[in-house]
N, C-alpha and C positions, 0 to 999 in steps of 0.2 A: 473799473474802480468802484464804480457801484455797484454794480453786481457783485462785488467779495465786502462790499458794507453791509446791503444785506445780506448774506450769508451769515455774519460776525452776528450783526444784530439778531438774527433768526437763532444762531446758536446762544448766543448769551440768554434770551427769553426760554429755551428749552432746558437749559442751566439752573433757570434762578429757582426752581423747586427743591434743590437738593441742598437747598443753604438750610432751608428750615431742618430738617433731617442732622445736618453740619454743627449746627450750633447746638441744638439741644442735648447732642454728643457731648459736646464738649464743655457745657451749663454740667450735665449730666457728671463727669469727670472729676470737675473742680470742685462742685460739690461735693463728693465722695473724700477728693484729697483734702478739702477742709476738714470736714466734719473726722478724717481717721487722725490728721495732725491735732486737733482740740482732744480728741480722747487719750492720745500718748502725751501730752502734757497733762493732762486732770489725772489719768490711773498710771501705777505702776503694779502692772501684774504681771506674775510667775505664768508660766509654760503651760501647765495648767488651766490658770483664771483665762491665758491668751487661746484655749481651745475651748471652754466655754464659751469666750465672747464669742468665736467665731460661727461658734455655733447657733448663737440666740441672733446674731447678725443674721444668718442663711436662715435661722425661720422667721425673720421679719421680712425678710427681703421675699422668702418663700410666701406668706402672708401676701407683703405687698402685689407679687405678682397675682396669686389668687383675687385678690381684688378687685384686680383694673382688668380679667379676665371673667370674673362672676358672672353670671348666666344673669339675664333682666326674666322676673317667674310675672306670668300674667296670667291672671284668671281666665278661662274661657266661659261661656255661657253656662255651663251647669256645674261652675264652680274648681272646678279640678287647673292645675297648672299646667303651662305646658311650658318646655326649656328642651330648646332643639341647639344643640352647640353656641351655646351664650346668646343666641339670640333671641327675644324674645316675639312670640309672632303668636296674632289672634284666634287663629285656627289654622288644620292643616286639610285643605280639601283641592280638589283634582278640578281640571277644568269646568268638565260636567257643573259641579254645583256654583264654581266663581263665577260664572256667565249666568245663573241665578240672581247676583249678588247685588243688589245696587249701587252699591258702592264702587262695584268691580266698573261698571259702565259709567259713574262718575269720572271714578280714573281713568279708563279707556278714552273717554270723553275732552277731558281736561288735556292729555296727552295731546288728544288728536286735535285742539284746536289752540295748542301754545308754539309745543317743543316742531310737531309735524309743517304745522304753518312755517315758522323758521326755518325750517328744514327746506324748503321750497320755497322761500324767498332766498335762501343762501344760492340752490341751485339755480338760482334764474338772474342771480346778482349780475352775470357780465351783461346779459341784455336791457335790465335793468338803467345799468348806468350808460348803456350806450341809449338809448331812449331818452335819457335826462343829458346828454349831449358832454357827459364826465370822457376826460380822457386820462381817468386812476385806476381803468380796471382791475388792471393786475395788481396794483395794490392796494383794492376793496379785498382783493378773493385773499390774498396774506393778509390784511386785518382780520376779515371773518373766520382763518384757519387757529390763524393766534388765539384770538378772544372767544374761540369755540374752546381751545385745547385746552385754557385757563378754568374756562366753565365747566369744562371736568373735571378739573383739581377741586373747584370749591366746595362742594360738600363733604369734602375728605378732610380739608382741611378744617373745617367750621365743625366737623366730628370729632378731630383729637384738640383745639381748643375749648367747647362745650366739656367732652369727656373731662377734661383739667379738671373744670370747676364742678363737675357731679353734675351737671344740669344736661337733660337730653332733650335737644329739641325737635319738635311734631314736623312731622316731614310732610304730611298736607299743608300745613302750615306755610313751611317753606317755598312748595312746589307754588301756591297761592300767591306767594312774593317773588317767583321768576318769573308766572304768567302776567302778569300786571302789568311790565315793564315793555313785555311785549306787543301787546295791546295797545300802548299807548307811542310807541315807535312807529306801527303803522302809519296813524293820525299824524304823527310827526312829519312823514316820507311825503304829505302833500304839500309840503314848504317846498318850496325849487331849488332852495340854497344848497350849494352842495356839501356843508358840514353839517347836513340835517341827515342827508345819505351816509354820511362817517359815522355820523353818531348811531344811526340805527343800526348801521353793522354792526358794529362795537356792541351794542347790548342786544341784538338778538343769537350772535354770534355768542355771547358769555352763558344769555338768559340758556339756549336750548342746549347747548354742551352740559352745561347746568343740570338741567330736568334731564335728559336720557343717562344722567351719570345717578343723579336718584332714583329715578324709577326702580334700578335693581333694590335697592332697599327697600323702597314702599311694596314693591311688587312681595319681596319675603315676608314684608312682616304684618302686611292683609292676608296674604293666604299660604303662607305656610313656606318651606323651603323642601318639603318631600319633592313635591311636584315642581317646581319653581320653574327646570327649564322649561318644561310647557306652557306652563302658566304665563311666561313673563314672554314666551316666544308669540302666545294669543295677545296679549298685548301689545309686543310691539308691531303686530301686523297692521296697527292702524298707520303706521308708516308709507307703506304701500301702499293702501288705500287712499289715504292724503295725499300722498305723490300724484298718483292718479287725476283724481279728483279736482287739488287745487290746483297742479297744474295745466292740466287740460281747460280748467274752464277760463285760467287767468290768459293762455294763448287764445281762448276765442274772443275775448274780450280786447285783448292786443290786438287783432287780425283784425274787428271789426273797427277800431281806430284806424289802422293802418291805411296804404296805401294801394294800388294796384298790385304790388310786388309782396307785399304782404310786411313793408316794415313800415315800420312808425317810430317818429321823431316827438317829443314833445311831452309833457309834465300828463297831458291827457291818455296817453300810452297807458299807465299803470295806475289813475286815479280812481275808479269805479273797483277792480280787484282792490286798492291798497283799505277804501272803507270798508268792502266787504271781510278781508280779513283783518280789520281792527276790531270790528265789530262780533266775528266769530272770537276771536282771541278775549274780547270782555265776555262774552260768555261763556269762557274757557275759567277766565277770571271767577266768577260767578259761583262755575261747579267746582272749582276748588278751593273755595271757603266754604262750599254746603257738602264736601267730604271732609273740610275739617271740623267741622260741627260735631259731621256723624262719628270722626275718631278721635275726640278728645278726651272722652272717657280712657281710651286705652293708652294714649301714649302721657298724660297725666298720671296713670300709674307707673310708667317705664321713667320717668325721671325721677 
């Protein structure tokens, strides 16, 4: 019986995305049926005047649509535009030169010590809470699935509400406001209490769904979308790398805790790793405010 509770629950949260898509249909709808019932009371027009109207309707509506598809034109460094299928993007250059770029190893950088870090605390979560003497594992790893899968809805969604209102917001900016949260959930995870461990699921699991759901966009519109799969496949290599990396040295650090057998019980288990990656994630924090510095010239123009 609990087992088909969650089921239900897992399925209703996989559901509730389609409400928004749901109703705007139907906002969408109504309004139309209003606004055609006020015009057949206010005009009485012949067959004629009713093929004009429909016609200045389909080139508003044609308009309309032109609109909310218009290409964002950004200047590039010597002046000229560029407009690559309505997206606007800073320059169009191949791996060769973005590994140049400082900006490119800001974001490389920022990646590798936000969204990667999470990544590798999500894989090590059942050992984790078995360390801290939790017996929720299995429902830490369904928190962190959920609140990941959310975290890559949200910038789609904060895209077509922004779009509403004409305003486009700086995606360094943003990515600067998932890594934060992170960072400071680390520092959180040395509390013992075990809704300290919920909580940091919950927002590391959102924050890094989050960030590898942007990345694609930041990755397009720093360096181009000719290149992109490569470009954004150079970047997310830091993935592997951070796997690597932070996992390997967070097990020796485990082991040296540990026991003869090589497990360890106890808050000191994970305490030296969890400052270490608080403290990388604040300088993740760090380089992305000093990549949105370097791009607020341009996405200052795109809104």
């Amino acid at each position: 019986m609990i087992g088909l509770d969650r089921v239900i629950g897992t399925g209703v949260f996989l559901l509730m995305p389609l409400v928004i898509p749901i109703v705007e249909k139907i906002r969408e709808k109504i309004s139309r049926r209003w606004n055609l019932d006020r015009e057949n009371r206010v005009y009485n027009v012949s067959i004629d005047d009713q093929n004009g109207l429909e016609s200045i309707e389909s080139g508003v509506v044609k308009e309309e649509e032109e609109e909310e598809h218009s290409t964002v034109q950004v200047h590039n460094e010597v002046g000229e535009v560029q407009v690559h299928h309505g997206i606007g993007v800073r320059e169009e250059i191949g791996v060769t030169l973005m590994v140049q770029r400082i900006d490119f190893w800001l974001y490389f950088l920022v990646y590798f010590f936000s969204a990667t870090i999470g990544l590798v605390f999500l894989n090590t979560l059942g050992q984790i809470a078995e360390s801290r003497g939790s017996s929720k594992t299995s429902s830490l790893v369904s928190l962190s699935s959920s609140f990941g899968f959310f975290g890559r809805l949200m910038p789609s969604l904060l895209d077509y509400f922004f779009a509403r209102s004409k305003y486009m917001i700086s995606r360094p900016a943003f990515l600067m406001a998932l890594a934060a949260p992170i960072a400071g959930v680390f520092f959180l995870l040395l509390n013992p209490a075990n809704v300290s461990l919920i909580i940091s699921t919950a927002i590391i699991g959102v924050c890094t769904g989050a960030i590898t759901s942007i990345a694609v966009s930041i990755t397009t519109e720093l360096f181009g979308t000719k290149k992109f799969s490569i470009n954004h496949n150079v970047v997310v290599a830091n993935i592997s790398i951070g796997s690597f990396l932070f996992g390997y040295s967070s097990a020796l650090l485990y082991r040296k805790e540990g026991n003869e057998d090589g497990r360890c019980l106890g808050m000191a288990c994970y305490r030296s790793t969890f400052i270490i990656w608080g403290s990388l994630s604040t300088l993740g924090t760090v380089l992305a405010l000093t990549l949105y510095a370097r791009t607020r010239k341009f996405y200052s123009k795109r809104s």
